[in-house]
C-alpha positions in Angstrom: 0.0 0.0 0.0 1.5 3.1 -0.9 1.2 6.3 1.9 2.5 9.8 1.8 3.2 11.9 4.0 1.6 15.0 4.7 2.4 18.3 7.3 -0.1 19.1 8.9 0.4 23.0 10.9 2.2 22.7 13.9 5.0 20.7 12.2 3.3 17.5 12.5 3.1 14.9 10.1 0.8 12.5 9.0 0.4 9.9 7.0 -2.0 8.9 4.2 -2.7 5.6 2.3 -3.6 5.6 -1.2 -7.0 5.1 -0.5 -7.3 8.3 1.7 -5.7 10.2 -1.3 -8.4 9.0 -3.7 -10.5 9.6 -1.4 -10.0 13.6 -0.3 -9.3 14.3 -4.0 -12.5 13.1 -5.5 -15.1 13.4 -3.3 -17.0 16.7 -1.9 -18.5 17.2 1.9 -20.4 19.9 1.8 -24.6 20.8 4.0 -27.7 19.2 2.0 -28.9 22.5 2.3 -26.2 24.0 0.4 -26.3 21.6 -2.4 -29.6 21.4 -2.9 -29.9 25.2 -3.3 -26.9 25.3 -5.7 -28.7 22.6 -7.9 -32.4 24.9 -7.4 -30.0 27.9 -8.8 -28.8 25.9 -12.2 -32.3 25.0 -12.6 -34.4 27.4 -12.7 -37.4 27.3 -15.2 -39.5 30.7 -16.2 -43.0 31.7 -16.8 -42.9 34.5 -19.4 -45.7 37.2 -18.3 -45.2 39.7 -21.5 -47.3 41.9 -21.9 -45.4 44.9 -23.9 -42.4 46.0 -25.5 -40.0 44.8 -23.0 -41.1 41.7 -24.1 -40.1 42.1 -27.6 -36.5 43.2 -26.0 -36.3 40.0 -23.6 -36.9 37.9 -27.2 -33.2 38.8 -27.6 -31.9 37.3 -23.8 -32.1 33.6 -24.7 -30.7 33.9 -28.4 -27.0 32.6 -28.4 -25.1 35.9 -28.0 -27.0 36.5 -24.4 -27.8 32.9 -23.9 -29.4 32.5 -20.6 -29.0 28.4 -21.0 -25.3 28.4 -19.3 -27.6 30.0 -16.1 -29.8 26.7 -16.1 -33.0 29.0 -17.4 -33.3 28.4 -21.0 -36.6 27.0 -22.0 -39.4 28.6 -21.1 -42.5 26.6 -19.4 -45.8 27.4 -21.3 -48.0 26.3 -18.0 -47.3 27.6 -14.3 -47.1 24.1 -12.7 -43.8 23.1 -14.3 -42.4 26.7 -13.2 -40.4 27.9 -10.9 -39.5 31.6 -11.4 -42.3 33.9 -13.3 -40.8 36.6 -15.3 -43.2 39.8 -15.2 -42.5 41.5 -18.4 -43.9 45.1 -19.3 -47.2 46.8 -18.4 -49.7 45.2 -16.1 -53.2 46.2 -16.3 -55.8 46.1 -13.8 -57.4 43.7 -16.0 -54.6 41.3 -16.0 -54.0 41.9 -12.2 -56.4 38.6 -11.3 -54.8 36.8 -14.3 -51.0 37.4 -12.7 -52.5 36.2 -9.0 -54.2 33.0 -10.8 -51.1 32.5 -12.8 -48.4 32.5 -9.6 -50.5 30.8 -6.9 -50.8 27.8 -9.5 -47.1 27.8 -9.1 -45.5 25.2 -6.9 -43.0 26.1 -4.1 -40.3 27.3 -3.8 -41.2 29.7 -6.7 -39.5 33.3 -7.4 -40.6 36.4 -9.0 -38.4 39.1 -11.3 -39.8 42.0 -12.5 -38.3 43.3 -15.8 -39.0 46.8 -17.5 -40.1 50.0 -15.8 -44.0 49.4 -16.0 -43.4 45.9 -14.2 -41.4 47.6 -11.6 -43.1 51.1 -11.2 -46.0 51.2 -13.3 -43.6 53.3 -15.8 -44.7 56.3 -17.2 -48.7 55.3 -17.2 -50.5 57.0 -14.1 -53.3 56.2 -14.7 -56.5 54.4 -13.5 -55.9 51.5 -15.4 -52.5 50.2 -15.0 -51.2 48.6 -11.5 -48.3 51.1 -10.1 -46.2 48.2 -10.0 -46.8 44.2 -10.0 -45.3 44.1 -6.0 -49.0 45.1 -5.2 -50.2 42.4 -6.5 -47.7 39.3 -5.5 -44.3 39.5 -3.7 -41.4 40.4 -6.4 -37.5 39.2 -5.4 -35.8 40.8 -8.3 -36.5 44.0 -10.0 -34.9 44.9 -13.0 -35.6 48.5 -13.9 -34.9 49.6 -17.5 -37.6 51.5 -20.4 -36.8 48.7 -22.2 -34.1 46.8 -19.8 -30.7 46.0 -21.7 -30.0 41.9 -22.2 -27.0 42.6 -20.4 -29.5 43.8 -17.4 -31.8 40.8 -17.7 -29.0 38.2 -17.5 -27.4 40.3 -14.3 -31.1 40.2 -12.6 -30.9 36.4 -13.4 -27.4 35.7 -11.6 -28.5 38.3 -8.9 -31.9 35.9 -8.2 -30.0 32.4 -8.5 -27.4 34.0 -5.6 -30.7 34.4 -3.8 -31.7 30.7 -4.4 -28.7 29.5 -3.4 -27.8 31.7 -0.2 -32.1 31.1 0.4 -33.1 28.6 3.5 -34.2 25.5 1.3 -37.2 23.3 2.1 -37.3 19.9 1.4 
């Protein structure tokens, strides 16, 4: 069996089989609760709620010169069951408001919430009776990405901003 010796502080040594070797070198201690919210940050799968032009800007976040597939959020999910992270995009109307509600309590848990665009965040430049003065009156928001319309570059920053959230986030299991 072949060992190696190793100096540990204080001038000590100690000595390691080959096993032990193999053994620190390929595997990883680390909390369940910090792995499983690294793997909830690589996989994070949107809800597109566009509305407006920002929407037409976010078209260009997912094409290969942005490419939000390297962040584990690629394809979008067409029903709010398979979702975990519902992107508000653009205006909201009061109209919609029920819709929005509907749309992110038929989420399952843990779910997450980024607002993109100045109308998602603020209700933009529209003061007026019919548009909600920002979507975090209607459900709880945990990224807000401000912008009239927000750059790629901006989206993809709120992105890495909300999976640091996931991962640093208590996780239930």
């Amino acid at each position: 069996m072949f060992t190696e010796e190793k100096r540990l502080s204080g001038g000590k040594l100690k000595i390691m089989d080959k096993s032990e070797q193999e053994l620190s070198s390929n595997v990883v201690l680390t909390k369940l609760d910090k792995f499983i919210g690294w793997a909830r940050s690589y996989s994070l799968w949107p809800y597109i709620f566009g509305t407006a032009c920002c929407g037409v800007e976010f078209m260009s976040v997912p094409a290969a010169h942005y490419d939000t597939d390297r962040f584990g959020a690629a394809w979008p999910r067409y029903t709010p069951r398979q979702a975990d992270m519902l992107m508000i995009i653009g205006t909201i109307t009061n109209k919609q408001a029920p819709v929005l509600r509907r749309i992110w309590e038929q989420m399952a848990e843990p779910k997450w919430v980024v607002a993109i665009g100045a109308c998602a965040v603020s209700g933009g430049f529209y003061r007026n009776y019919a548009t909600v003065q920002g979507c975090d009156r209607i459900i709880p928001v945990d990224v807000y990405i401000p912008g009239c319309p927000p750059r790629p570059e901006m989206i993809v920053d709120g992105i890495i901003k909300l999976q640091e959230k996931v991962r640093n986030s208590k996780q239930v299991f």
